[in-house]
C-alpha positions as CSV (number, residue, x, y, z in Angstrom):
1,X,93.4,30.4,134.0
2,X,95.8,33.0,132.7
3,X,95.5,32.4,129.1
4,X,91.2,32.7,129.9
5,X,91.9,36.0,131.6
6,X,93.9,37.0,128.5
7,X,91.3,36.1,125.8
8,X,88.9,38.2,127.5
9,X,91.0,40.9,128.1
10,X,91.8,40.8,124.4
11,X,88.3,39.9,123.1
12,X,86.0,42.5,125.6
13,X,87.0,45.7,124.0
14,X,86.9,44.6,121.1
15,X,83.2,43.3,121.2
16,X,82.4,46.9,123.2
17,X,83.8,48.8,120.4
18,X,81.6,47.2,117.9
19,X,78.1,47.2,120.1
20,X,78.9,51.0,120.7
21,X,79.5,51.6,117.1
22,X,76.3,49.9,116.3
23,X,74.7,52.0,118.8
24,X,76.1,55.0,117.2
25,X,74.9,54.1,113.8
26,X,71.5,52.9,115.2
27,X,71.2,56.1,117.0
28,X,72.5,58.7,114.0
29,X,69.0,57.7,112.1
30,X,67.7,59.6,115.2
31,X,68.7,62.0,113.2
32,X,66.0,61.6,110.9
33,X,63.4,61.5,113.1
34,X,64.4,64.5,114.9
35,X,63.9,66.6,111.5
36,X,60.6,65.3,110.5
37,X,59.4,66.2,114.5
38,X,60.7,69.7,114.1
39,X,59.1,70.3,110.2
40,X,56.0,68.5,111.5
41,X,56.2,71.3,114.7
42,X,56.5,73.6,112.4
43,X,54.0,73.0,109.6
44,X,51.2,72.8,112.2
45,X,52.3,75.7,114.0
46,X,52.5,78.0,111.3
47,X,50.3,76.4,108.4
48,X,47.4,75.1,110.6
49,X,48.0,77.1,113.4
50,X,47.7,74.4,116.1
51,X,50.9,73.6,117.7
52,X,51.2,70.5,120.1
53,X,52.0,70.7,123.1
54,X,54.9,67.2,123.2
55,X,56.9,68.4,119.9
56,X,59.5,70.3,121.0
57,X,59.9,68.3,124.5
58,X,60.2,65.0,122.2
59,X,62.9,66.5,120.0
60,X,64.7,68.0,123.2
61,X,65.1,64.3,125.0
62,X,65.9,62.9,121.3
63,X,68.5,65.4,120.9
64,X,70.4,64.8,124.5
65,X,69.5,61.1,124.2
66,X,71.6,61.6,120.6
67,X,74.5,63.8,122.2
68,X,75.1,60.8,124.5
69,X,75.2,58.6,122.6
70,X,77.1,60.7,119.4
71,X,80.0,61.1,122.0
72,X,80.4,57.3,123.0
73,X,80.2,56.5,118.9
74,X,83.1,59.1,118.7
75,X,85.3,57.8,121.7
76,X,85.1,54.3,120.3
77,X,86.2,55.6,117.0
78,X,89.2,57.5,117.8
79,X,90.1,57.1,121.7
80,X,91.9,59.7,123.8
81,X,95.7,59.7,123.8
């Protein structure tokens, strides 16, 4: 029973650091998306002169949504001392 309790204590982290790092790396292309939101905000806005009414609350919640998740990438990249 101990040796089970030490495989998972050994193998758990390690398998959390990886599916947080692939959610950081999923979530950076975010990124992306945020930018073409904003340019399309803008290009209608200022070119067409129809803004919408969801671009800017859809790049707010993507940004927070990508701060979250930015600093969970970053703590399994280089933990606190």
């Amino acid at each position: 029973m101990a040796l089970v309790n030490q495989v998972a204590v050994s193998i758990l982290p390690s398998k959390a650091d990886r599916l947080s790092a692939w959610f950081g790396k999923a979530f950076a292309w975010l990124i992306l998306m945020m930018v073409f939101g904003v340019g399309y905000e803008v290009f209608v806005r200022y070119v067409l002169r129809a803004p919408t009414s969801w671009a800017f609350d859809v790049t707010f919640i993507m940004y927070g949504t990508l701060f979250m998740m930015g600093g969970a990438y970053t703590l399994s990249r280089a933990p606190c001392p």
